[in-house]
C-alpha positions in Angstrom: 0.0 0.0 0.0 2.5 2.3 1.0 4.4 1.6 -2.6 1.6 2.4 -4.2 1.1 5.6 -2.5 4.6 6.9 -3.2 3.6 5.8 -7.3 0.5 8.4 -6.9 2.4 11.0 -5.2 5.3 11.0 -7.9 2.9 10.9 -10.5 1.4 14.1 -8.8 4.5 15.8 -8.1 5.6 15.1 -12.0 1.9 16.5 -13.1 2.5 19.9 -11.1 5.6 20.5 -12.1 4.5 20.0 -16.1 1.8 22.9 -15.1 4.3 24.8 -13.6 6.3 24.6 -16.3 3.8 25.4 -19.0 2.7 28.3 -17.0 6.3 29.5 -16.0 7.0 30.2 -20.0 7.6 33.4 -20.7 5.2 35.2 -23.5 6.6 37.6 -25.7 4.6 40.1 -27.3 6.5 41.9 -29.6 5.4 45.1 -31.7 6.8 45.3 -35.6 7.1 48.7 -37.2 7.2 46.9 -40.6 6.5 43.3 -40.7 7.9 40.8 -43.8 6.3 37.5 -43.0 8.6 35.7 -45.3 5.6 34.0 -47.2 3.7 36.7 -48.7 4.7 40.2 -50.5 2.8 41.8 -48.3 3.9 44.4 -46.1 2.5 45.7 -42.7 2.1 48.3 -39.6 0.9 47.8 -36.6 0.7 44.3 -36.1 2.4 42.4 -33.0 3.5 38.5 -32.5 2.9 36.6 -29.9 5.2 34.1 -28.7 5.1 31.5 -26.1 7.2 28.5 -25.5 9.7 28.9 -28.8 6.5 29.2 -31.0 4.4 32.1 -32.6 1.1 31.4 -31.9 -0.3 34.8 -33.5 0.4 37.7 -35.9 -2.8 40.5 -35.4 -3.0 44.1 -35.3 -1.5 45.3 -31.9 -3.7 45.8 -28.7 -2.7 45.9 -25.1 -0.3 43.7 -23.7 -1.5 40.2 -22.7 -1.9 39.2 -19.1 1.8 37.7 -18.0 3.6 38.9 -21.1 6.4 40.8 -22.2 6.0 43.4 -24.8 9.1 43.9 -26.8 9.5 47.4 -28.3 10.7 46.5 -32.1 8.7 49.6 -33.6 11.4 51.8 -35.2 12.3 47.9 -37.0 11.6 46.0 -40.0 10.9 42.7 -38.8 11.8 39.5 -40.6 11.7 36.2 -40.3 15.2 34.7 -39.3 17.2 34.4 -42.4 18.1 30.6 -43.9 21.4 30.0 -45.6 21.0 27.0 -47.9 24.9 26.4 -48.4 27.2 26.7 -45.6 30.8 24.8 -44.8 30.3 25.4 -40.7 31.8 22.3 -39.6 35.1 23.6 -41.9 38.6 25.1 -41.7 37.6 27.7 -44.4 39.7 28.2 -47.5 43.3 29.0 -48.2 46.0 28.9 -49.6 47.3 25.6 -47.7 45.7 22.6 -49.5 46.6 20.6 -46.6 44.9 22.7 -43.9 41.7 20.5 -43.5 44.2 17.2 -42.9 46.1 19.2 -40.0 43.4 19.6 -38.4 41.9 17.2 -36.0 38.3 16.3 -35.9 37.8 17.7 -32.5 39.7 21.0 -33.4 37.5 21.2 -36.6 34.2 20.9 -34.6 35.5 23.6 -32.4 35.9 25.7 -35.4 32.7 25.1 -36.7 31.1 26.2 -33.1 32.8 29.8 -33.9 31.6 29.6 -37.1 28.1 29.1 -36.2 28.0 31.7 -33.3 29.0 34.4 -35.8 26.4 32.8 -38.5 23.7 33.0 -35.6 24.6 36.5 -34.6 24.6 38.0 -38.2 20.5 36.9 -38.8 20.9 33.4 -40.2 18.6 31.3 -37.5 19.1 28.0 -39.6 21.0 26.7 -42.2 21.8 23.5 -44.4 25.4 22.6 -44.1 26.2 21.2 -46.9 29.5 18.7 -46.3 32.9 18.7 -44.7 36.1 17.1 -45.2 36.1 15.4 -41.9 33.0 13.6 -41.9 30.4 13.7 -39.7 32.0 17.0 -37.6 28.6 18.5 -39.2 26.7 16.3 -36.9 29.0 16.5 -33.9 28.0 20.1 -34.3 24.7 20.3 -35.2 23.5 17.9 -31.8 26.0 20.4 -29.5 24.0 23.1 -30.7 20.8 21.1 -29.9 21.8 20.6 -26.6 22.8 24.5 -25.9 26.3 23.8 -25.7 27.1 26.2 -28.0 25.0 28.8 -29.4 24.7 28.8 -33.3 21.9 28.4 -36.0 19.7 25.1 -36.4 21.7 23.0 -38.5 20.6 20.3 -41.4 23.6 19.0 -42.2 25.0 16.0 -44.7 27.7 14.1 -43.0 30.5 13.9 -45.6 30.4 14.5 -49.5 28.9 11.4 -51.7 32.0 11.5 -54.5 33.8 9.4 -57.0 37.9 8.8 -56.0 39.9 11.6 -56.9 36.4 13.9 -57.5 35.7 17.3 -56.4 34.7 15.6 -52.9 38.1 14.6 -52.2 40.6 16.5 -50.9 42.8 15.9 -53.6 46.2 17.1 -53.9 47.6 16.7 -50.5 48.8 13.1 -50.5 48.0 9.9 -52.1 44.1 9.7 -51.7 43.9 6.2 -50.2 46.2 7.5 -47.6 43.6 10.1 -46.5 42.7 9.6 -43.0 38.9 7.7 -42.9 37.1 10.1 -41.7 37.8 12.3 -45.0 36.5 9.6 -47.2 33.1 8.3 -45.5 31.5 9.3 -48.8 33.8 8.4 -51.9 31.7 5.4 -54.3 33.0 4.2 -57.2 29.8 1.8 -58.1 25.5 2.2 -57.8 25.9 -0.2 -54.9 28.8 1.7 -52.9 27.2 4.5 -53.4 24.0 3.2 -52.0 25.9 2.2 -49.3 27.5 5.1 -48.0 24.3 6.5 -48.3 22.6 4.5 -45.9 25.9 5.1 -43.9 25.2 8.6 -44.0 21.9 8.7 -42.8 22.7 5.6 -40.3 25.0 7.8 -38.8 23.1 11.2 -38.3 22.7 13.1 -41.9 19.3 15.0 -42.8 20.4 14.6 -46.4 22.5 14.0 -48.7 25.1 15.9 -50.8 26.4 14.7 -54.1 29.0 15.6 -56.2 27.9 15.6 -59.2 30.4 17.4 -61.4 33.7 18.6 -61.0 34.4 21.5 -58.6 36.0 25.0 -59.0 38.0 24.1 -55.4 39.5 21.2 -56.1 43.0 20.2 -57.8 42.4 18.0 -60.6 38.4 17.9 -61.4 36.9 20.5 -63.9 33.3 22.2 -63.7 32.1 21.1 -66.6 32.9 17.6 -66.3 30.2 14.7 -64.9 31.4 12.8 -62.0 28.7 10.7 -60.4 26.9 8.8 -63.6 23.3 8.9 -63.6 23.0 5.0 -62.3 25.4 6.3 -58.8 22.9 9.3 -58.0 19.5 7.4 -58.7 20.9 4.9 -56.5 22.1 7.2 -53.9 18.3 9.5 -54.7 16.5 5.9 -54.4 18.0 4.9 -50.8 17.2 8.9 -49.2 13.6 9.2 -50.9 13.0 5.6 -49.3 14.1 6.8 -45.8 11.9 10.5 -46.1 15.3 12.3 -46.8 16.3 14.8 -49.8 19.6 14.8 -52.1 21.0 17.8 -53.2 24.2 17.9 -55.9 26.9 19.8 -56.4 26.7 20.4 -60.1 28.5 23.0 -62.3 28.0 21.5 -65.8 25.3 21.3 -67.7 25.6 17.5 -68.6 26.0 16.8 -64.3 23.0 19.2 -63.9 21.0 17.1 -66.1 22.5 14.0 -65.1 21.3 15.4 -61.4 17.6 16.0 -62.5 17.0 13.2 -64.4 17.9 11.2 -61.3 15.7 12.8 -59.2 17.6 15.3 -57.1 15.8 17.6 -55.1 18.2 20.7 -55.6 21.6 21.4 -57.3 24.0 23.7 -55.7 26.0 26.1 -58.1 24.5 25.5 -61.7 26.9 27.9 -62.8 26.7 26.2 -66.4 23.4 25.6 -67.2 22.4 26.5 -70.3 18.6 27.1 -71.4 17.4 23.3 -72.0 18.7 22.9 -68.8 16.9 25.5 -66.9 14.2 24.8 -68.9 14.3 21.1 -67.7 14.9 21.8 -63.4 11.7 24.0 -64.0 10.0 21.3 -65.6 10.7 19.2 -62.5 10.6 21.7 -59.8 14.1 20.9 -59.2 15.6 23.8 -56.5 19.0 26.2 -57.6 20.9 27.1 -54.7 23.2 29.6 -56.7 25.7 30.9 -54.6 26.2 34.2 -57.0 28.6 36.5 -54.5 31.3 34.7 -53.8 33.0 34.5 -57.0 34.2 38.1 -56.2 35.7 37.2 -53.0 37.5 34.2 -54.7 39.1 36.4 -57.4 39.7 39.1 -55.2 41.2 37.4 -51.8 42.1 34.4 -53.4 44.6 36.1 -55.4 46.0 38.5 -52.9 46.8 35.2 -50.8 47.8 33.2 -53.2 45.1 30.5 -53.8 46.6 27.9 -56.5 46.0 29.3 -60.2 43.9 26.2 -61.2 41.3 27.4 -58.5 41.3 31.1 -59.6 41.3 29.9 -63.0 38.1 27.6 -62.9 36.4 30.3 -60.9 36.8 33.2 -63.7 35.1 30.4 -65.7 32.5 30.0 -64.0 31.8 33.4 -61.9 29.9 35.7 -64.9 28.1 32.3 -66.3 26.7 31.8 -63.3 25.5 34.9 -63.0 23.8 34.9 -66.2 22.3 32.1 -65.9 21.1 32.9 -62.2 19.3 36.0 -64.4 17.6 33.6 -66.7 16.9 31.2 -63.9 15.1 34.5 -62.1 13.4 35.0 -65.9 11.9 32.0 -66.2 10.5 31.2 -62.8 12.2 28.6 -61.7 12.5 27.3 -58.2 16.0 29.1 -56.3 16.7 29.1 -53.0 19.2 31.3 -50.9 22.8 30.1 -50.9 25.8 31.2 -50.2 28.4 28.8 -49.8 30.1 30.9 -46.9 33.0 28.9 -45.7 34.3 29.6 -49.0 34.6 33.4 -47.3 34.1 34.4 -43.7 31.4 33.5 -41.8 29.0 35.7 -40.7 29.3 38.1 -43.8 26.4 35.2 -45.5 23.9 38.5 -46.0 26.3 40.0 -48.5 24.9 38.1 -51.6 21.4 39.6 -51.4 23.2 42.7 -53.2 23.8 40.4 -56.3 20.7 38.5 -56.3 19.1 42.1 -57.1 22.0 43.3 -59.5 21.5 39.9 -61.3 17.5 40.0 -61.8 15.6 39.3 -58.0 13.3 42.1 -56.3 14.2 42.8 -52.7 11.5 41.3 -51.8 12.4 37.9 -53.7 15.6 37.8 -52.5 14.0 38.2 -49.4 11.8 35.0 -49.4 14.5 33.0 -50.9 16.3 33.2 -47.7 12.9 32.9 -45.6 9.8 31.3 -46.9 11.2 29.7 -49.9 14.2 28.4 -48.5 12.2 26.3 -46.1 10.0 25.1 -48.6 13.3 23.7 -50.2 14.1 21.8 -47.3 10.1 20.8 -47.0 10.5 22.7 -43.6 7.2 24.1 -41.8 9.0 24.7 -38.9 11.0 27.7 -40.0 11.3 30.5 -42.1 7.8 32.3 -41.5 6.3 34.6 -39.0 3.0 32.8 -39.4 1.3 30.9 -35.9 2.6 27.4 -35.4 6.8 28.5 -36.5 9.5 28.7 -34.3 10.2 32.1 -33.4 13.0 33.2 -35.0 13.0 36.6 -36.3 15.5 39.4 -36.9 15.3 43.3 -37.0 16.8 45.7 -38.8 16.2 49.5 -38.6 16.1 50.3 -42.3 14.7 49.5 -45.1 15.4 46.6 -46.7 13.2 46.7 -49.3 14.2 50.3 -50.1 18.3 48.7 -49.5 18.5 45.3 -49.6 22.0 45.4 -48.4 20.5 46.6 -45.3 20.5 43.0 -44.5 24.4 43.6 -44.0 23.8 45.3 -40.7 21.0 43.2 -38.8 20.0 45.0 -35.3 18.9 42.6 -33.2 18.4 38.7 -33.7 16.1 36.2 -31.9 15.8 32.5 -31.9 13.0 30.2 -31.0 11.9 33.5 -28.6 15.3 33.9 -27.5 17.3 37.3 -27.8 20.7 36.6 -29.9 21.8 40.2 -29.6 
């Protein structure tokens, strides 16, 4: 009897606390001078979200203060949802002029890195991002559940593990030493078949992935492959697609060419990162499909201009005048026809943190602000088939920045975010 009583009394004690709990969180009731809400083009005064518990739960025209809450002045603000960066390297060294920097590194020291990274990532405006590979596998994951567990601050992270490649592709660090003499760790993804590719797949994803990230073509930074030239054949990434779709998970593929792009799409990627090649029957044929362009448009610039000053190798700064005004031209064309492009920056390539600086060249090259806007918002969480993020609608974490002009007036007011807030949290 006595047992039993000390069942009913725990389960008592663990029922008030729950409604203690629920009661103790704090509401936020914050007032927008301009609202963006990240899914519309819509936008308005004098409305005020209400927060409670990491969640919106509404978005009306302002009134007094609910009972318990705390209103939060952001009146003299634009107010946006927090910003998504579709392409990011967090988990990463960064690049330079030493080929062999990511080897030197451990994988603890890399994951430490990457924790920097994504505090300076959070505290520019970027609440989430898709990290998309790392040379020392699976440091994206390490980092992305440290995060989860408030260990370190940063953004949420989807992340892919390690790069799905051929040997000697532009997944491999190649150009350091013999590739088979690579530690592990920096070849958890390299296939040379449809069934080893399956397989590291399922590796992947065994092993904590959200998706996956082929390599599709050749890449601008990295000795020996060229842009234009297919990698994965169209049997490796259908095998690889077939194995993620199965388990509810999305590929994405790195894909300059026009051949690898199409190679990619008939295969059944959901995205390609780059595209920096496609030609018109291309973009004609991702439209067709819905198929997602993360276009990573800025950083070109930053290549040719810091790359050279610190002495990148020539066969990187070659391959990246190659690419740098195609891409851009076929980003406006992209923009022209309508199809489906998400915000991405590949930052990693360049500093951290400085993610906002491509918004500028989505406009120059064809976007509104205010489509620029949603492709780092609303649109970039439809990419990811996210309803979680990305919005200032009831129901969405609350993650929202502020900035005090315009940015629809200066888009590269996104450059100088004011104040940043995560799942109700104040960043800065």
């Amino acid at each position: 009897m006595q047992h039993l009583r000390h069942r009913h009394l725990i389960a008592a004690l663990a029922a008030a606390l729950v409604a203690a709990a629920s009661a103790s969180a704090e509401t936020l009731y914050v007032e927008a001078g301009r609202l963006i809400d990240g899914v519309t083009d819509e936008v308005r005064t004098g409305h005020c979200i209400t927060i409670v518990a990491e969640r919106i739960t509404a978005v009306a025209p302002c009134g007094a203060t609910p009972a318990g809450a705390t209103r939060l002045d952001w009146s003299g603000f634009t107010v946006l949802p927090g910003l998504i960066d579709l392409h990011t390297h967090l988990a990463d060294l960064g690049q330079s002029a030493d080929l062999a920097a990511p080897m030197k590194a451990s994988p603890a020291e890399t994951a430490l890195v990457g924790a920097r990274n994504a505090r300076v990532t959070l505290n520019a405006g970027f609440a989430s991002v898709r990290d998309v590979g790392t040379y020392r596998g699976l440091t994206d994951v390490a980092l992305r559940n440290a995060i989860e567990r408030g260990d370190v601050p940063g953004p949420r992270m989807w992340v892919a593990g390690a790069y799905l490649t051929i040997p000697g592709g532009g997944g491999e660090l190649n150009g350091v030493v013999p590739n088979d003499q690579l530690p592990p760790d920096m070849r958890l993804g390299v296939a040379a078949t449809p069934e080893e590719a399956a397989a590291k797949t399922t590796y992947l994803l065994d092993h904590g992935a959200d998706f996956i990230k082929t390599i599709a073509t050749g890449a601008v930074l990295a000795i020996g492959t060229e842009p234009g030239a297919p990698e994965l054949t169209v049997e490796q990434l259908r095998a690889i697609v077939e194995v993620a779709h199965a388990r509810g998970k999305r590929v994405t593929a790195h894909a300059h060419g026009a051949v690898g792009i199409r190679n990619a799409i008939t295969a059944g990627v959901d995205s390609i990162e780059h595209a920096s090649l496609a030609d018109e029957a291309t973009l004609q044929l991702a439209r067709k499909h819905g198929t997602w362009l993360a276009m990573d448009i800025y950083n070109g610039t930053y290549i040719d201009d810091i790359g050279t000053k610190e002495g990148w190798p020539e066969e990187y700064l070659r391959k990246n005048r190659e690419t740098t005004d195609a891409q851009r031209a076929a980003f406006r064309r992209a923009v022209e026809l309508g199809v489906n492009i998400g915000f991405a920056t590949d930052a990693g390539v360049y500093p951290h943190g400085l993610n906002a600086r491509q918004f500028s060249y989505m406009v120059r090259y064809g976007m509104t602000p205010m489509q620029a806007i949603r492709s780092a918002t609303g649109r970039a969480a439809e990419e990811m088939g996210r309803s979680d993020i990305g919005a200032i609608v009831p129901g969405r974490y609350a993650d929202m920045v502020a900035v005090r002009a315009d940015p629809l007036a200066d888009i590269a007011a996104l450059e100088r975010i004011d104040h940043v807030m995560k799942g109700g949290t104040l960043v800065r």
